[in-house]
C-alpha positions in Angstrom: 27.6 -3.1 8.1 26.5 -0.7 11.3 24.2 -2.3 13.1 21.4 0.4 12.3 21.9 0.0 8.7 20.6 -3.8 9.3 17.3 -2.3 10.4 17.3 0.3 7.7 17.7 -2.0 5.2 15.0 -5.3 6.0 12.0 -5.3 4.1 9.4 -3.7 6.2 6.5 -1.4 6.0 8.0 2.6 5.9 6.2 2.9 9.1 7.1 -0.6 10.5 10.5 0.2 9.7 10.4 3.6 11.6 9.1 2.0 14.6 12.1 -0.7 14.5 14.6 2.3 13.9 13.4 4.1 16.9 12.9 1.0 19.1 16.7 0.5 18.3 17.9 4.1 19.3 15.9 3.7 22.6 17.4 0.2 23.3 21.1 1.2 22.3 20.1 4.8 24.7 19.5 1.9 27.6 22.5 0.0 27.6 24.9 2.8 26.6 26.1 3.8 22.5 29.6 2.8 24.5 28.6 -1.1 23.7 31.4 -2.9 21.7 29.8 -3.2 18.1 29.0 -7.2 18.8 26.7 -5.5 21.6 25.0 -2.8 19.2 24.4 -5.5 16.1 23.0 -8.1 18.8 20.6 -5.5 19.8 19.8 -4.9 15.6 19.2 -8.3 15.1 16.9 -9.2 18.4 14.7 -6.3 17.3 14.4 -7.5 13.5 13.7 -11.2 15.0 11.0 -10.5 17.4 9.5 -8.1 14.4 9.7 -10.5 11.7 7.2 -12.5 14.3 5.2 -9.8 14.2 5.6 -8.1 17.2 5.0 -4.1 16.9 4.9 -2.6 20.5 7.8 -0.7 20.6 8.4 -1.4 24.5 8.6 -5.2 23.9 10.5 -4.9 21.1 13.4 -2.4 23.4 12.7 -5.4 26.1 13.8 -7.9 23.7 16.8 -6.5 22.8 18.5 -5.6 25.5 17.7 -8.5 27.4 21.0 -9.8 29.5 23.0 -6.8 28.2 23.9 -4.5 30.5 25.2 -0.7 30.8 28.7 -0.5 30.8 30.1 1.5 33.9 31.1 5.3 33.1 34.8 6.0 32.1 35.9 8.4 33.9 
């Protein structure tokens, strides 16, 4: 399953789940869409943890996610 179908499909709020969809898109802008897949779902399911404990500030919840993953290096 792509990794932003696993935050499409958890039982949120519409809104809630808008908020998680676009925290995602900003982490996954961070680190680089380039990530193996591992990377990308790790980022899906740090976002959907922190969020089932309630968290809703879209900066923490990018924070979270990326934490320890890094931007791979330009090809080219």
């Amino acid at each position: 399953m792509a990794p932003h179908r696993l935050i499409q499909g958890a039982a949120f709020e519409p809104e809630t789940s808008t908020l998680l969809a676009q925290s995602y898109e900003a982490a996954v802008m961070l680190v680089g869409r380039d990530q193996p897949f591992v990377v990308l779902e790790t980022i899906a399911k740090r976002i959907l943890e922190i969020a089932g404990r309630g968290e809703r500030d879209p900066q923490k919840l990018v924070e979270h996610a990326i934490r320890g993953i890094e931007r791979l290096p330009d090809a080219g």
